[in-house]
C-alpha positions in Angstrom: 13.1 14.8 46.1 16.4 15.6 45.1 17.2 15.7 41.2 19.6 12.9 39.3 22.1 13.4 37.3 20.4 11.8 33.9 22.7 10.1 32.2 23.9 8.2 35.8 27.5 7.8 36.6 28.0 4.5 34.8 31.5 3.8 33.1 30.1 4.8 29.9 29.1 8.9 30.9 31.9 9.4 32.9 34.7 8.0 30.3 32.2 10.3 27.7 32.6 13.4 30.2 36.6 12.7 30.9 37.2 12.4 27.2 35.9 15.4 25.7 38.5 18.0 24.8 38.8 20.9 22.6 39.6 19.2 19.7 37.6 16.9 20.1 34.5 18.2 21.3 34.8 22.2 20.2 36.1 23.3 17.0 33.0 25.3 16.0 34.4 27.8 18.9 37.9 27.6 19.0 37.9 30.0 15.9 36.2 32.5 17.6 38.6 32.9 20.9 41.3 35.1 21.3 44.4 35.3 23.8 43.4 37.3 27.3 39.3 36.1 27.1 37.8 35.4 29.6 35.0 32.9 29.3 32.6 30.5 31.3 32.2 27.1 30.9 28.5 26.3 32.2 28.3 22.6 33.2 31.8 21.8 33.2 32.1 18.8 34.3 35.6 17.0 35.2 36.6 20.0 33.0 38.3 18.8 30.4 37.0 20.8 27.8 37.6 24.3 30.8 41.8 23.0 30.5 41.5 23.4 26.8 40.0 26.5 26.5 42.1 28.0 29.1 44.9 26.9 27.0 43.6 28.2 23.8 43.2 31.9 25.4 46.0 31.9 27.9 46.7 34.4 29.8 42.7 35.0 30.0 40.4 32.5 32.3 38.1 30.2 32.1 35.4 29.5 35.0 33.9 26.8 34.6 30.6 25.7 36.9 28.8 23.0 37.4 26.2 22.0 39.9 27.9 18.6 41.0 30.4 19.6 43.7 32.1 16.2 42.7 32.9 17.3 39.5 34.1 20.7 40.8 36.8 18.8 42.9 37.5 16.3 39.8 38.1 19.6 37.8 39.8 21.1 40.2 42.3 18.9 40.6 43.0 18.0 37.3 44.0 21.8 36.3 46.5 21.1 39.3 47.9 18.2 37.8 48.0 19.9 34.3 49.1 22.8 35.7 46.3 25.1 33.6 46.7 27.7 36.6 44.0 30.3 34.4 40.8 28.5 35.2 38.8 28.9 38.5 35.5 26.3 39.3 32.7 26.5 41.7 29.8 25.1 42.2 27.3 27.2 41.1 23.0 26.1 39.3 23.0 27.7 35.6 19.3 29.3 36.3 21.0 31.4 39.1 24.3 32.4 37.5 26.6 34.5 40.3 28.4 36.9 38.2 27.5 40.1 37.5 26.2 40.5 33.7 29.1 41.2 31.3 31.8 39.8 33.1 32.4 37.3 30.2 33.6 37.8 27.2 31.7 34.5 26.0 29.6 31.8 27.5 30.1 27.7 26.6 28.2 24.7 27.6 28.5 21.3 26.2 25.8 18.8 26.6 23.9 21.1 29.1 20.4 21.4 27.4 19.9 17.9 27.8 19.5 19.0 31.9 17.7 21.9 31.6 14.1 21.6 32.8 
């Protein structure tokens, strides 16, 4: 049987997913990032929070990955119509990551435990 997406895609989680931003969502981190990282953004969702960091550590990159290829296009296009051209997303399942060990600088999730099994 294929597996759900918990919270659903009501009003309520998506507007909660397309909301969250760096400010917002991920001041513990932002101290810790530095211009020309490059970090991965597990579970990122519309990518809201993936624009921000790229932002914050232009000219690094942020991937961000997320196991919904939905959410991969939603992200996708909205660093084209923010034009954040430092990010890349794929689909890719967090248990089976397809980078090669070390090639971040730092690792980020947001709400992701919450799908873990």
């Amino acid at each position: 049987m294929p597996e759900k997406y918990t919270p659903g895609y009501s009003s309520n989680a998506t507007n909660f997913m397309a909301n969250r931003t760096v400010d917002s969502h991920v001041a513990f981190f932002t101290p810790d990032l530095c211009p020309g990282m490059k970090l991965l953004d597990c579970g990122c969702g519309p990518g809201t929070i993936a624009l921000g960091l790229a932002r914050a550590i232009a000219p690094g990159t942020v991937t961000g990955i997320d196991r919904e290829a939905a959410q991969i296009s939603i992200a996708a296009e909205n660093a084209i119509n923010q034009a954040v051209g430092n990010t890349h997303f794929q689909e890719a399942n967090f248990y089976a990551l397809p980078f090669l060990d070390n090639s971040f600088d730092a690792v980020f999730f947001h709400v992701l435990f919450e799908h873990l099994h």
